[in-house]
Every structure is written in structure tokens, then in C-alpha cells.
C-alpha positions in Angstrom: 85.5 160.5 102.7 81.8 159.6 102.8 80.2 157.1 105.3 79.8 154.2 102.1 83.7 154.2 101.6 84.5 154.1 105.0 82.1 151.0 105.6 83.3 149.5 101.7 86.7 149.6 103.1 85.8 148.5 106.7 84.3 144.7 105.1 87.2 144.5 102.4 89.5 144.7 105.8 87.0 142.1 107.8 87.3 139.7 104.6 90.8 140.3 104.0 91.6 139.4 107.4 89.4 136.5 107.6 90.6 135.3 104.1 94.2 135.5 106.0 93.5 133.5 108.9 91.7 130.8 107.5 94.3 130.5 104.9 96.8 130.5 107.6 95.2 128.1 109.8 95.4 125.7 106.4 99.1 125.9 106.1 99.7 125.7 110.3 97.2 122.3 110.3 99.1 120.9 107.4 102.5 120.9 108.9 100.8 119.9 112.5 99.6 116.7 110.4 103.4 116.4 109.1 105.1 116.6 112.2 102.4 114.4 114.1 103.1 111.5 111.5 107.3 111.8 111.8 106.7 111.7 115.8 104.4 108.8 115.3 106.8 106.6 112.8 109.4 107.7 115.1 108.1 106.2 118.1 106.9 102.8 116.0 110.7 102.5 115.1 112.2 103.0 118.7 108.9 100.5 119.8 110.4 97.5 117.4 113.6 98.1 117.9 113.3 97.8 121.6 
């Protein structure tokens, strides 16, 4: 292999990975937002009951 594939291949790895982890990050943060809002009606729910 030449030097140009090896460095072609080298930043379709780097934006493959980065494509990954942002996308990643996405879904994680979504169900962060989703778990944060059942904790929170959760705790409104034991506030006005008690």
C-alpha cells in the first residue's frame, strides 16, 4: 500500500469514529433527559403526597 491509502483510510477511521461518538453521546443524553424527568415527577408525587 502507498502512503495516500494509508492516510485515506487513517481520516475515514478518525471520521468514522468521531461520527460514532457523537452519535452515541446523542442517544446516551436523550435517555439521561428521560430518566432525569421520571426521577423529577417522581419526587413531585412523593412531595404532595406527603
Amino acid at each position: 500500500m502507498d502512503s495516500q491509502t494509508v492516510a485515506l483510510i487513517r481520516i475515514l477511521c478518525i471520521v468514522l469514529g468521531a461520527f460514532i461518538g457523537v452519535f452515541t453521546y446523542n442517544c446516551n443524553r436523550d435517555k439521561d433527559v428521560k430518566n432525569d424527568a421520571s426521577d423529577s415527577a417522581v419526587i413531585r408525587t412523593i412531595l404532595m403526597l406527603g
